[in-house]
C-alpha positions in Angstrom: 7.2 11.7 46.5 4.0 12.4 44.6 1.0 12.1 46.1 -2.1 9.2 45.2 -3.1 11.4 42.3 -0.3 13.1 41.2 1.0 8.7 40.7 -2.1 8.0 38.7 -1.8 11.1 36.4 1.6 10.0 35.8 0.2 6.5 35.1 -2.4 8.2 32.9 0.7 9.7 30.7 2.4 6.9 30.5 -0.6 5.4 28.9 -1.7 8.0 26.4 2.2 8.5 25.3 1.9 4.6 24.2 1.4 5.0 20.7 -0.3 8.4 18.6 -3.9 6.9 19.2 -6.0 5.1 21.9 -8.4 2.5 20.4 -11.7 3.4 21.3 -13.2 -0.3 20.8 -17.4 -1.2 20.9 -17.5 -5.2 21.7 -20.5 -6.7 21.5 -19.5 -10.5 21.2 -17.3 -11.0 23.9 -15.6 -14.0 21.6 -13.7 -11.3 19.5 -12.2 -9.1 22.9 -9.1 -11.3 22.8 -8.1 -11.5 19.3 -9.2 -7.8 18.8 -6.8 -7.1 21.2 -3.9 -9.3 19.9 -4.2 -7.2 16.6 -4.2 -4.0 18.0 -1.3 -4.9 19.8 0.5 -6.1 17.3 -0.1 -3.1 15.1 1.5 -1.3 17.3 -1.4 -0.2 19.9 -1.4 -0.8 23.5 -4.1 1.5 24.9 -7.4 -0.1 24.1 -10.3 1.6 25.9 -13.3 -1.0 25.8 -16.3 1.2 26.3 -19.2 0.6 28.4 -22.1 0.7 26.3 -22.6 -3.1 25.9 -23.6 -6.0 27.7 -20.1 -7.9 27.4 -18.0 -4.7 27.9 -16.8 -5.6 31.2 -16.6 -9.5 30.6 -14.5 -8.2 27.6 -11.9 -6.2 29.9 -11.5 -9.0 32.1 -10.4 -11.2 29.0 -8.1 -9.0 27.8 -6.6 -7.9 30.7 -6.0 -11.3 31.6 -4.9 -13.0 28.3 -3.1 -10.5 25.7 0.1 -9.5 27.2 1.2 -5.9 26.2 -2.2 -4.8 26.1 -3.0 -1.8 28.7 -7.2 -2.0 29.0 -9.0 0.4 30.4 -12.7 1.3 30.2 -14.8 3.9 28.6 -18.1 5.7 29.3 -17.4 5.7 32.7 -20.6 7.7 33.7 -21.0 6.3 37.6 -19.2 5.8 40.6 -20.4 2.0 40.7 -19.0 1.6 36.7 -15.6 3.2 38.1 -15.6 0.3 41.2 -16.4 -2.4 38.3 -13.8 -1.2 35.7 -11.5 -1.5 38.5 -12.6 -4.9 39.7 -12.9 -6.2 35.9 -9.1 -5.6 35.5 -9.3 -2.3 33.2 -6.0 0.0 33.9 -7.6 3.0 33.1 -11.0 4.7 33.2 -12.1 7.7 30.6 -15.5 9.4 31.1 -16.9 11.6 28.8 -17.7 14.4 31.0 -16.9 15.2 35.0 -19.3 15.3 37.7 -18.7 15.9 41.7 -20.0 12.5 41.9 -17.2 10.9 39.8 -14.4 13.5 40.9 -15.0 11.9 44.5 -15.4 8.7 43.8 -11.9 8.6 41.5 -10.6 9.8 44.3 -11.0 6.7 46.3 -10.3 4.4 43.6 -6.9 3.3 42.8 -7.8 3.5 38.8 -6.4 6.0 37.1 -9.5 8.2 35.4 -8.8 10.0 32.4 -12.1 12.9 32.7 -13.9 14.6 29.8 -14.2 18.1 28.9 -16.0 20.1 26.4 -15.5 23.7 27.7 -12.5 26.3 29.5 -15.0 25.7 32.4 -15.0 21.8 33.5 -11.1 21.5 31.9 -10.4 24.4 34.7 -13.0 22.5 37.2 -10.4 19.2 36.7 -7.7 21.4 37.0 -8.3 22.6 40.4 -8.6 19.2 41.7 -5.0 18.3 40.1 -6.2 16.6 36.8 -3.4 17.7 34.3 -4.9 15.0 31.9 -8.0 15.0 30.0 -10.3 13.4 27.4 -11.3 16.6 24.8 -15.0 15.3 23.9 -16.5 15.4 21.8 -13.9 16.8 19.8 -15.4 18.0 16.6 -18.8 18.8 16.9 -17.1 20.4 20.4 -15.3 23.2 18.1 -12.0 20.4 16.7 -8.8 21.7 16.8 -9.4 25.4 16.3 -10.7 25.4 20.0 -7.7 23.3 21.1 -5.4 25.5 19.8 -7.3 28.6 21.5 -6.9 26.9 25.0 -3.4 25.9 24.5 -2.1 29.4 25.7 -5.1 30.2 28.5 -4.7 26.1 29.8 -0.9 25.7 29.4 -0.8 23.0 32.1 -3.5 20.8 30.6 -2.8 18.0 27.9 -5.5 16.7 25.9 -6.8 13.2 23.9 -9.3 14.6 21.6 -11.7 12.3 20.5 -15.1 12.0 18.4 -15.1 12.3 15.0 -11.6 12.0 14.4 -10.7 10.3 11.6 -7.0 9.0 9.9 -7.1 12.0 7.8 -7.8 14.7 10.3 -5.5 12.6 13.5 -2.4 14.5 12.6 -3.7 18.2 12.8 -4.6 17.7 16.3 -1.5 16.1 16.9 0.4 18.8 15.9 -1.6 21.0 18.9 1.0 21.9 21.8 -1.9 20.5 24.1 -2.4 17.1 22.4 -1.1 14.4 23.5 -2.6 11.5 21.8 -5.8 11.5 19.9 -8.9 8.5 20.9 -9.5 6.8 17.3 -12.7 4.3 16.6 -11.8 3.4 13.2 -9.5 1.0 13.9 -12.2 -1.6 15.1 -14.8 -1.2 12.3 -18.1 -3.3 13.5 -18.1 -5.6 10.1 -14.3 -6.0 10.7 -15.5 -7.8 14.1 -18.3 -9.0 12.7 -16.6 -10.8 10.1 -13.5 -11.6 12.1 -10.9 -9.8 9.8 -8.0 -9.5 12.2 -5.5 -9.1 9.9 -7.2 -5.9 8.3 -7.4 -4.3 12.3 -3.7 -5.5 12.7 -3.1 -3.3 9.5 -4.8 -0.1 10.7 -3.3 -0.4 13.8 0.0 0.0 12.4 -1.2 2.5 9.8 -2.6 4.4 13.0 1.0 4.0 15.4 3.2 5.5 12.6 0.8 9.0 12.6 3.0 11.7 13.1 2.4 15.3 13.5 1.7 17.7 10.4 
């Protein structure tokens, strides 16, 4: 039987094996979380990881994990152990941070929330690895040395998986895929702020889709 963590990492897979790429989604009017979320879904992506840099963020997760079946929410910028307790009590079904700290390593360890941590160096991916994380966020990913330096830690860190994200664009989303140690890449464009600004579902429905069918080159 696995153990509390060893479940959650297994529930973190799950998550980032949805579809090629996890929304990464800024909301500031909490009016366009649900139907947001119905597009993205309906393109063909589930994981939407609402991020805490706004005042609606969490109001936001709590709408769309209540109201848009299919949709698996989690939170983003998770930089405390107090936004960890409120992703959880908001309804998100994952956490993603963009870095680790002791701090956060304890406190996911007490939290039924499955955390997806950040890394940016060999160091704090092997740090997450010693305290079984098998499953990170690779942040942020281009300015951090893109996918040359994933490819360099695929052979040194075989028993890590990564979701790249920052700067990551349509174009460049299938060269990282194609890493060994990639398993899903964290994508930004498909919630463009005019697009929510201007309520143009139907044009996030159709980069979701255009997103879900990435494949590998």
């Amino acid at each position: 039987m696995p153990n509390a963590l060893e479940k959650k990492q297994l529930d973190i897979e799950t998550t980032l094996k949805l579809a090629p790429v996890v929304a990464v989604v800024v909301i500031d009017d909490v009016a366009a979380a649900v139907p947001l979320a119905h597009a993205l879904v309906a393109g063909g992506i589930r994981a939407i990881e609402v991020t805490l840099r706004t005042k609606v963020a969490l109001d936001a997760i709590r709408a769309i994990a209540a109201e848009v079946e299919g949709a698996v929410v989690g939170s983003g910028t998770v930089l405390t152990p107090d936004d960890l307790k409120a992703s959880e009590r908001a309804g998100a079904r994952f956490a993603v941070s963009p870095g680790c700290t002791p701090r956060l390593v304890e406190a996911a360890a007490a939290s039924a929330l499955p955390w997806l941590p950040g890394a940016a160096t060999a160091s704090e991916a092997m740090f997450m690895y010693e305290h079984g994380y098998r499953y990170m966020k690779f942040f942020p990913a281009v300015p951090a040395g893109g996918i040359a330096l994933l490819r360099a830690w695929a052979a040194p860190l075989p028993g890590i998986k990564f979701c790249p994200t920052g700067g990551i664009t349509p174009l460049s989303a299938p060269d990282f895929l194609a890493s060994p140690n990639v398993v899903c890449v964290g994508g930004s464009w498909l919630s463009p702020a005019n697009l929510l600004r201007e309520g143009s579902w139907a044009k996030v429905e159709d980069l979701a889709r255009a997103a879900a069918a990435l494949k590998p080159e």
